[in-house]
MMTF fields as JSON, N, C-alpha, C and O atoms, coordinates in Angstrom:
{
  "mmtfVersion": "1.0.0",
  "mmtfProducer": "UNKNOWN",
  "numBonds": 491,
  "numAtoms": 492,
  "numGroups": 123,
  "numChains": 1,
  "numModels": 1,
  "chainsPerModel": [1],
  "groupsPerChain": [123],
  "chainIdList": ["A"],
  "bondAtomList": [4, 2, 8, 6, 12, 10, 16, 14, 20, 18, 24, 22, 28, 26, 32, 30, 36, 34, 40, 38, 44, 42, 48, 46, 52, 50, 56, 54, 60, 58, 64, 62, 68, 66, 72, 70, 76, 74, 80, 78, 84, 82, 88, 86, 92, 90, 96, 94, 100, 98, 104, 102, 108, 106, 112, 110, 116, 114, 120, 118, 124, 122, 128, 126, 132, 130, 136, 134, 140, 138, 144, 142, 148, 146, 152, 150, 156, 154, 160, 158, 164, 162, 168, 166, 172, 170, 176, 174, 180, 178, 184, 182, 188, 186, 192, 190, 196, 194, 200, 198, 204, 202, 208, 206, 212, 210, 216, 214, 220, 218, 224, 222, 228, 226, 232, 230, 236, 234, 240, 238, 244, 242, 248, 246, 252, 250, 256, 254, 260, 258, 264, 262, 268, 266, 272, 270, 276, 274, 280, 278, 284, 282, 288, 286, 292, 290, 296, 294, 300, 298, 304, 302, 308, 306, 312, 310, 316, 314, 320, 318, 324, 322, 328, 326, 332, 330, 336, 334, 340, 338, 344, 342, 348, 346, 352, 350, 356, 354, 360, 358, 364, 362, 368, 366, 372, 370, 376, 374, 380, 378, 384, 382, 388, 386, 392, 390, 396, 394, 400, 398, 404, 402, 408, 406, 412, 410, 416, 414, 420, 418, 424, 422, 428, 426, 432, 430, 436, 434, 440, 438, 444, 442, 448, 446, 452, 450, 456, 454, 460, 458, 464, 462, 468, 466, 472, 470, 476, 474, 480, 478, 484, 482, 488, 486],
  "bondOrderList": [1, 1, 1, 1, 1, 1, 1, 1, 1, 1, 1, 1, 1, 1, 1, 1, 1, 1, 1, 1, 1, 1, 1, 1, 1, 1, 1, 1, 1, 1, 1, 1, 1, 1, 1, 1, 1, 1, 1, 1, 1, 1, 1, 1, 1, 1, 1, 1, 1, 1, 1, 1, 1, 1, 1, 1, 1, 1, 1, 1, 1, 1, 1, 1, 1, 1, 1, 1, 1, 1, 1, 1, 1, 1, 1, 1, 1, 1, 1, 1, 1, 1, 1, 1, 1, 1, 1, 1, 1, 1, 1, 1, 1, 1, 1, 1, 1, 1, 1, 1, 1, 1, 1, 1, 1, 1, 1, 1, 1, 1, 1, 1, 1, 1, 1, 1, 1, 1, 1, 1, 1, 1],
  "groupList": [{"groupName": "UNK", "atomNameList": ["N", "CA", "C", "O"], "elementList": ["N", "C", "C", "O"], "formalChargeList": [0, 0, 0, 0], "bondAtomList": [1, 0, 2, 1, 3, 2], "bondOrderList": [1, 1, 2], "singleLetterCode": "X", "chemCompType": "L-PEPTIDE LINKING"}],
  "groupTypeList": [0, 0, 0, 0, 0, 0, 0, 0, 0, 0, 0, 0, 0, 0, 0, 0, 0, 0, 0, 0, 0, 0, 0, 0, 0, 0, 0, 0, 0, 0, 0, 0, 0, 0, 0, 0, 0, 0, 0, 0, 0, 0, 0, 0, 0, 0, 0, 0, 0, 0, 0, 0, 0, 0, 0, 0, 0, 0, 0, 0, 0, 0, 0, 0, 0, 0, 0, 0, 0, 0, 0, 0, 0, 0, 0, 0, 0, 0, 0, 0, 0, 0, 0, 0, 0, 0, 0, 0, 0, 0, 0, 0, 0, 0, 0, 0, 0, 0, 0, 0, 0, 0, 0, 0, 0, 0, 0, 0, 0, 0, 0, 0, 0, 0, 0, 0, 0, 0, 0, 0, 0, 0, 0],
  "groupIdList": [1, 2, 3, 4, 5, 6, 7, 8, 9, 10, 11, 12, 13, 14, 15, 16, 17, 18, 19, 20, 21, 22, 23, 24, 25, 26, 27, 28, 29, 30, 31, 32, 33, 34, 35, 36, 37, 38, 39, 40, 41, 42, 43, 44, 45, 46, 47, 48, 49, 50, 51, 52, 53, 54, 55, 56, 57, 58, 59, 60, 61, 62, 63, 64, 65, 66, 67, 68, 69, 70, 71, 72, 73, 74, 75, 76, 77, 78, 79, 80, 81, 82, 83, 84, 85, 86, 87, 88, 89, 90, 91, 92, 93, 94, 95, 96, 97, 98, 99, 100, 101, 102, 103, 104, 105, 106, 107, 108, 109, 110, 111, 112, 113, 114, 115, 116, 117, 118, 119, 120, 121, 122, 123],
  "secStructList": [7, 7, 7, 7, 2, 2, 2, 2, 6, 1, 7, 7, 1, 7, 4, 4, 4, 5, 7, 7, 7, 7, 1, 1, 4, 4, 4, 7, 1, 5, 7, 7, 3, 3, 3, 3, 7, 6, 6, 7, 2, 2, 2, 2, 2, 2, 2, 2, 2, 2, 2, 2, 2, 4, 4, 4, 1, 1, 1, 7, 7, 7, 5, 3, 3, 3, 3, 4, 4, 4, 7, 7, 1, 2, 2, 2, 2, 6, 1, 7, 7, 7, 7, 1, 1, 7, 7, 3, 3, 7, 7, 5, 6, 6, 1, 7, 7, 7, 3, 3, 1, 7, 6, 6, 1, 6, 6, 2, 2, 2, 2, 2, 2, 2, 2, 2, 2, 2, 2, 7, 7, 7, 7],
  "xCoordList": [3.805, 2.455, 1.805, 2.088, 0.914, 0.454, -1.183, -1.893, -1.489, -3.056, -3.987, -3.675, -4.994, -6.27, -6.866, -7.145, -7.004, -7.239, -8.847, -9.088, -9.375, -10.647, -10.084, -10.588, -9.006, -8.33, -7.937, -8.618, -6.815, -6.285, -6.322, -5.443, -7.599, -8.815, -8.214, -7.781, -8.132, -8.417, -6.992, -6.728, -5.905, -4.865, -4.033, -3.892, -3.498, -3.213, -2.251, -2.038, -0.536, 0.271, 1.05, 0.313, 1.934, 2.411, 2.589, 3.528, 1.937, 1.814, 3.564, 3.885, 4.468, 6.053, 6.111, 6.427, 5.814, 5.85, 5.465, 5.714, 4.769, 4.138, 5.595, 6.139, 6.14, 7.162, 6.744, 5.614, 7.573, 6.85, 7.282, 8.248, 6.671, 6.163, 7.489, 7.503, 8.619, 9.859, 9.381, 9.948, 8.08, 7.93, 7.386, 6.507, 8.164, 8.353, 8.606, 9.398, 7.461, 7.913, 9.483, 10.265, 9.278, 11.172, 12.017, 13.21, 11.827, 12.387, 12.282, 13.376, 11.514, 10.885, 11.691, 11.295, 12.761, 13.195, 12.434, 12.312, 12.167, 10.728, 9.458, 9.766, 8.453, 7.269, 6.365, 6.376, 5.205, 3.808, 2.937, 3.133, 2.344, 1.604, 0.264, 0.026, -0.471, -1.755, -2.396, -2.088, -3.546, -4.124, -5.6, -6.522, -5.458, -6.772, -7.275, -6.765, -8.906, -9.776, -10.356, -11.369, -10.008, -10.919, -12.287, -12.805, -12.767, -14.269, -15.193, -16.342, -13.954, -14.836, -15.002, -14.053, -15.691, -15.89, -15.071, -14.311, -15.255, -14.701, -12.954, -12.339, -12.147, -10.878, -10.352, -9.272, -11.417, -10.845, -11.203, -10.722, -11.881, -11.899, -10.362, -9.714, -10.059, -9.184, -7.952, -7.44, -7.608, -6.66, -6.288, -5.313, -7.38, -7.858, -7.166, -5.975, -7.573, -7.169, -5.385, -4.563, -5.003, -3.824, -2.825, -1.904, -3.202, -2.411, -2.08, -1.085, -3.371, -3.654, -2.828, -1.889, -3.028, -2.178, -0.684, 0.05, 0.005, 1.218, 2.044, 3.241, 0.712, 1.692, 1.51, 1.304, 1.571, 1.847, 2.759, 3.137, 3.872, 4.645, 5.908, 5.809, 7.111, 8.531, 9.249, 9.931, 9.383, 10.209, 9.039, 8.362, 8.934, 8.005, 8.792, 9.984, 8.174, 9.198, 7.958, 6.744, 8.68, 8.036, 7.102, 7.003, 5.993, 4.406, 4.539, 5.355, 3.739, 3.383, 2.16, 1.594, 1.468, -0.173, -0.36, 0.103, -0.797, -1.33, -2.777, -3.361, -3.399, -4.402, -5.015, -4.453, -6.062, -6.333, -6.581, -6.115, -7.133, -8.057, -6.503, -6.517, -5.443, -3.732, -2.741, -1.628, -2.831, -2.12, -1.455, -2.189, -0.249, 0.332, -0.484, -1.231, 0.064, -0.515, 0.321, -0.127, 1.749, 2.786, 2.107, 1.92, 1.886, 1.888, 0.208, -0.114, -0.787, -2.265, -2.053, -2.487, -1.329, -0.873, -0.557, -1.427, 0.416, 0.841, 0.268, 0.6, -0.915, -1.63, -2.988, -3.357, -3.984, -5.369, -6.473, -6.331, -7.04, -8.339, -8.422, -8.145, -8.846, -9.153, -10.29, -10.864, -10.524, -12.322, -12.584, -13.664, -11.306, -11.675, -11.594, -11.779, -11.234, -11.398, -10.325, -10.295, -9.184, -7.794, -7.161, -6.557, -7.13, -6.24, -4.59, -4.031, -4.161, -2.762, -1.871, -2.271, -0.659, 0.412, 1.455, 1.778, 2.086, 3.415, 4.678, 4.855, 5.499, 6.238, 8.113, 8.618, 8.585, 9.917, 10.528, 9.892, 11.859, 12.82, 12.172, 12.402, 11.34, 10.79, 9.383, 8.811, 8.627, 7.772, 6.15, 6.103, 5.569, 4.13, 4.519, 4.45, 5.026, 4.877, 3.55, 3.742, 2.32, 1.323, 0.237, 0.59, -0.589, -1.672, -3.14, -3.452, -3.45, -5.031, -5.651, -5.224, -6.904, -7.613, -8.961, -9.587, -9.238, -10.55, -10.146, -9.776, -10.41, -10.418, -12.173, -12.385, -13.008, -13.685, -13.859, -14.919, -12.819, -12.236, -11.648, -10.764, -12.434, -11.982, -10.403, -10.071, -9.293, -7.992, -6.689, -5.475, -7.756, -6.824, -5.562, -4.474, -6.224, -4.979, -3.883, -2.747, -4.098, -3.102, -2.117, -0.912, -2.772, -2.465, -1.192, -0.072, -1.721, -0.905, 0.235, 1.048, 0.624, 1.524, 2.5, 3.701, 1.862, 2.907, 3.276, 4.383, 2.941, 3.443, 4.446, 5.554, 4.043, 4.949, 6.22, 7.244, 6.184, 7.331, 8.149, 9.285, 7.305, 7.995, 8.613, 9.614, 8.434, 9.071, 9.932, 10.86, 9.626, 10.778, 12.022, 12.164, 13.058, 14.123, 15.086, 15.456, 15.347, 16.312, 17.418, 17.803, 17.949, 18.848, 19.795, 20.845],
  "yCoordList": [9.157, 8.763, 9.896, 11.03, 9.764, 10.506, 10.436, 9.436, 11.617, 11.683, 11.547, 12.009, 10.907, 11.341, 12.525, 13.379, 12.456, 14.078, 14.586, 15.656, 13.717, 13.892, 14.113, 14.908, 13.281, 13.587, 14.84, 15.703, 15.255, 16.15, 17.57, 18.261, 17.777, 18.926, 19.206, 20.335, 18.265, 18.548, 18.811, 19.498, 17.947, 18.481, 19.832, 20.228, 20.439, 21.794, 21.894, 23.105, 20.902, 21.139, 20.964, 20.171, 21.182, 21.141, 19.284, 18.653, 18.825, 17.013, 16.572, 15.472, 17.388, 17.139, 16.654, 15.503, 17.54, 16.969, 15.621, 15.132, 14.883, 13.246, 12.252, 12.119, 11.525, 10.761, 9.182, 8.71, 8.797, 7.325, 6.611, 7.023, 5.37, 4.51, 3.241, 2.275, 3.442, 2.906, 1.155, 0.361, 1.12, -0.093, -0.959, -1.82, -0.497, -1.289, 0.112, 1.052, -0.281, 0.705, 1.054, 1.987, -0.497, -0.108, 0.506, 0.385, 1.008, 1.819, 3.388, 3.951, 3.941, 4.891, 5.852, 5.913, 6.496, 7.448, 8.447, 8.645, 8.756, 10.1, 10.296, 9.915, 10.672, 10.421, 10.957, 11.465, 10.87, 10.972, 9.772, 9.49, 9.437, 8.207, 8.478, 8.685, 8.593, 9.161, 8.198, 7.998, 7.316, 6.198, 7.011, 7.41, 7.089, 7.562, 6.303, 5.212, 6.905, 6.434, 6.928, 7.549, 6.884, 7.911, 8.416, 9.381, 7.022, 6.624, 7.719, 8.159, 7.85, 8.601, 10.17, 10.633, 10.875, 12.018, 12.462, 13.427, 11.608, 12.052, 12.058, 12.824, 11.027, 11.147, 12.187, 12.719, 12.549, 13.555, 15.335, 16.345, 15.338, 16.338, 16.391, 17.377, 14.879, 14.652, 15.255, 16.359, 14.418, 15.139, 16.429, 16.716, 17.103, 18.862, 19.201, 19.499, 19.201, 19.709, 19.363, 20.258, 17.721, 17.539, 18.399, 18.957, 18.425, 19.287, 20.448, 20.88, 21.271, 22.577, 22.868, 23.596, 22.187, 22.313, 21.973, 22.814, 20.927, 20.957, 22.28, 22.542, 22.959, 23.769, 25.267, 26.272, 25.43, 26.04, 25.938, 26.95, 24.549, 24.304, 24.608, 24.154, 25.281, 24.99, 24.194, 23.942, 23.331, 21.964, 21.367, 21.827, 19.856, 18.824, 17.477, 17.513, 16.208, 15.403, 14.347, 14.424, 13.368, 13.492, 13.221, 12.958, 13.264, 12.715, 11.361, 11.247, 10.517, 9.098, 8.862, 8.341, 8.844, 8.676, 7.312, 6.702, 6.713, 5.23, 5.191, 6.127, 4.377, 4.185, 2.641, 1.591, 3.057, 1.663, 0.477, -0.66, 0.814, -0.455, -1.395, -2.415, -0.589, -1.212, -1.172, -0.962, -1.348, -1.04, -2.839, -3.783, -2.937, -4.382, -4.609, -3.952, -6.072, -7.018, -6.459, -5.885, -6.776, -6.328, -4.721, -4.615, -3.756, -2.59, -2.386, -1.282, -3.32, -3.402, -3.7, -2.972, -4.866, -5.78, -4.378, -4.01, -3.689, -2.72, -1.625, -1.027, -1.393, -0.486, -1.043, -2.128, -0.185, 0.033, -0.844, -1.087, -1.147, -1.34, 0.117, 1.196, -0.056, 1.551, 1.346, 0.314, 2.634, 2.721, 3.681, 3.848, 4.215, 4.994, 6.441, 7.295, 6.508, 8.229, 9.237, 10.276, 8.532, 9.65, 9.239, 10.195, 8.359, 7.904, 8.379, 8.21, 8.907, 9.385, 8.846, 8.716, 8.563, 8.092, 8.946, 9.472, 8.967, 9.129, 8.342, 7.54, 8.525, 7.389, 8.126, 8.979, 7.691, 8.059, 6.413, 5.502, 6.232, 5.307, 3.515, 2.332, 4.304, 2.986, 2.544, 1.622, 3.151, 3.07, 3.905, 4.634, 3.77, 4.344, 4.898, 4.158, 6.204, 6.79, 8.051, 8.757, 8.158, 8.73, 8.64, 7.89, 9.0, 8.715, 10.038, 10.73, 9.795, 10.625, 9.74, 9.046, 9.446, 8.081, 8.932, 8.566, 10.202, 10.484, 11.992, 12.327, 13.032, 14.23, 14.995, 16.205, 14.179, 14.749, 15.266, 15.841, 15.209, 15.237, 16.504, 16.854, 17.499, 18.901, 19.301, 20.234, 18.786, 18.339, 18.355, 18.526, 18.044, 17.221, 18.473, 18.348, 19.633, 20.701, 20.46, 20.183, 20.532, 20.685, 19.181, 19.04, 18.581, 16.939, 16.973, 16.466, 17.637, 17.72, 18.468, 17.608, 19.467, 20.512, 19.841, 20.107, 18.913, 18.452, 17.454, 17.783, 16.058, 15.136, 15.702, 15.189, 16.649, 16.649, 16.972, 16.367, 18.213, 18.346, 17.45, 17.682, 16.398, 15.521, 14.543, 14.147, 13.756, 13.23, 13.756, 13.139, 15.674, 15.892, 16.127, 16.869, 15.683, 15.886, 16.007, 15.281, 17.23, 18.199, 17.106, 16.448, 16.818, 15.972, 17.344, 17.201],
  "zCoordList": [-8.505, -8.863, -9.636, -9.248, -10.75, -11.12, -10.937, -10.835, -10.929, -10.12, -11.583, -12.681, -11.296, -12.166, -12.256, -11.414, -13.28, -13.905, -12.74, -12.181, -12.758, -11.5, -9.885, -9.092, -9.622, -8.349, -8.543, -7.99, -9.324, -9.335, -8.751, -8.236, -8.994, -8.59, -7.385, -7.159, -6.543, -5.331, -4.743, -3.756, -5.755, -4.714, -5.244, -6.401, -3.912, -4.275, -4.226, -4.286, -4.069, -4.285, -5.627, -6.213, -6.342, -7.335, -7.824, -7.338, -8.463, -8.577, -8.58, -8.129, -9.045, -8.785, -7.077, -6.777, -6.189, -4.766, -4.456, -3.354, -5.526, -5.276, -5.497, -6.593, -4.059, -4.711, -5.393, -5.523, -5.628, -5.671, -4.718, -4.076, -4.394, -3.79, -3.629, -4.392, -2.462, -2.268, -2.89, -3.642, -2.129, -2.691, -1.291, -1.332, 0.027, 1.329, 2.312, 2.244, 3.291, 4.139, 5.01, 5.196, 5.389, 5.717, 4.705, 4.983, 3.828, 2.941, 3.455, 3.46, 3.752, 3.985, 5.197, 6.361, 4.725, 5.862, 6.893, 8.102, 6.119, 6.631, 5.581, 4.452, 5.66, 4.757, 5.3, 6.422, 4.3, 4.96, 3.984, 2.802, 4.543, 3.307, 3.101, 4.291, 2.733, 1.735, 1.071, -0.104, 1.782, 1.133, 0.609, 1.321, -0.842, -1.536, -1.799, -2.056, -1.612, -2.304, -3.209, -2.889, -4.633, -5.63, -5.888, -6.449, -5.04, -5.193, -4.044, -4.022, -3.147, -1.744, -1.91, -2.542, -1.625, -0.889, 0.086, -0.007, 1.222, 2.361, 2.301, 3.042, 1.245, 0.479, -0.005, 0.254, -0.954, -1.659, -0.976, -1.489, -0.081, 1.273, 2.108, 2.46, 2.272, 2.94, 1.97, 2.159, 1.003, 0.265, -0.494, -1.187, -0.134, -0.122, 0.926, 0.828, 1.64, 3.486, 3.699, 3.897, 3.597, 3.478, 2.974, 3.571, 1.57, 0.797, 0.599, 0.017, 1.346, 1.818, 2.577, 2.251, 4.221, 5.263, 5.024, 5.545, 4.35, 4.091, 2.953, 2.836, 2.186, 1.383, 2.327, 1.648, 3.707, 4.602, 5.024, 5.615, 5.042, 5.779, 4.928, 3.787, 5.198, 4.653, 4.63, 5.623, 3.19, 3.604, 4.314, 5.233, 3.457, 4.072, 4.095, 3.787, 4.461, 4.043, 3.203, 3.388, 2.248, 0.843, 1.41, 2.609, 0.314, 0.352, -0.578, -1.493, -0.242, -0.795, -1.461, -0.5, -2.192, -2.926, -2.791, -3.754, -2.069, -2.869, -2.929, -2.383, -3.433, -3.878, -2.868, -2.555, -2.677, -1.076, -2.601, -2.531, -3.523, -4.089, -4.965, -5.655, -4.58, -5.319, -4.436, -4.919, -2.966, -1.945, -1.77, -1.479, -1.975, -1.694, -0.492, 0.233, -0.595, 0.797, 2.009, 3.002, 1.686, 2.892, 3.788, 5.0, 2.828, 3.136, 3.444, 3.885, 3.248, 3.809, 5.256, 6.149, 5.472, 6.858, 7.628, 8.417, 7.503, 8.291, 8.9, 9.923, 7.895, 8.59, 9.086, 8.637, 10.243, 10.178, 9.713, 8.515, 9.993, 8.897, 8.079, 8.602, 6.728, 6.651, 5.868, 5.519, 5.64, 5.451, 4.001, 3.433, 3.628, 2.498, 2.536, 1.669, 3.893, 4.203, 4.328, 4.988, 3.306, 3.189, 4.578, 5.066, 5.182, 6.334, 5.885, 4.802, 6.913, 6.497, 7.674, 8.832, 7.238, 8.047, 7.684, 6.619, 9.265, 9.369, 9.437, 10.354, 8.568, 8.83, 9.13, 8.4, 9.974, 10.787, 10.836, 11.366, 10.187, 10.27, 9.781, 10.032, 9.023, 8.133, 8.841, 8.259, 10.21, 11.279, 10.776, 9.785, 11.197, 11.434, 12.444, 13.426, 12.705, 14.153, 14.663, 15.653, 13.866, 13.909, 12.848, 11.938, 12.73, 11.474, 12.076, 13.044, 11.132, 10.766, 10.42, 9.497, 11.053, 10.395, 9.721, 8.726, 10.564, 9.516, 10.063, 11.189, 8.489, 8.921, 9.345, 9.277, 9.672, 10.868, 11.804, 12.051, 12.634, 13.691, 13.642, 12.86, 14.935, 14.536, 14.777, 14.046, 15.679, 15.605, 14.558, 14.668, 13.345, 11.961, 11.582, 11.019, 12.136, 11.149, 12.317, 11.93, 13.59, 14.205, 14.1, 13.89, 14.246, 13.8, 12.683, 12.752, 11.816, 10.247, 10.833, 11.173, 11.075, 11.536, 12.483, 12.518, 13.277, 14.657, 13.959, 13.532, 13.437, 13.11, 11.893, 11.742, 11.149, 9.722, 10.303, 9.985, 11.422, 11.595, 12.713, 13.129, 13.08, 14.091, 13.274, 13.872, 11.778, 10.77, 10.089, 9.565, 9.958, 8.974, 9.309, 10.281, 8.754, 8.665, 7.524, 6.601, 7.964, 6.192, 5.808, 6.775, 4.684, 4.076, 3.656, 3.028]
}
């Protein structure tokens, strides 16, 4: 995925780290999924912080960008209600096995750190 030059700003890892989008979550070996909202504030905070906290980590397992306002039906069904606020998922063996629904929540760094490395796994 490639970011808008206005998104962009905010994220701090190298835009090469963005994979694309298998298409279907059962596709999805290990991941993290990243539903922007371009429109939000509290998104693009979120995808500040995200990206922050993962380029701490060695070896991640990929990152996903989607965009909520172009998110298939299949892959809406699967998650949350969501609200716009950089909701992030984890995904392990094609599964949602954790999420961030709002980085408000004073929690979120440690959140990021345990789940990434509870999905990743080295190839």
């Amino acid at each position: 995925m490639k970011l808008d030059v206005a998104v962009r700003q905010h994220f701090l890892l190298p835009e090469e780290s963005l994979h694309d989008w298998p298409g279907d979550l059962g596709l999805v070996r290990s991941g993290i999924l990243f539903v922007l909202a371009p429109w939000s504030g509290p998104a693009l905070v979120a995808l500040r912080t995200l990206s922050g906290t993962l380029g701490e980590i060695d070896g991640r397992p990929p990152l996903y960008v989607r965009d909520i306002d172009r998110l298939e039906l299949g892959l809406r069904s699967a998650l949350p209600k969501l609200k716009g606020e950089g909701e992030t998922f984890w995904i392990d063996s094609g599964a949602i096995v954790a999420s961030v629904l709002s980085y408000q929540d004073a929690a979120w760094e440690g959140a990021i750190l345990r789940y990434t490395r509870m999905v990743w796994k080295a190839t």
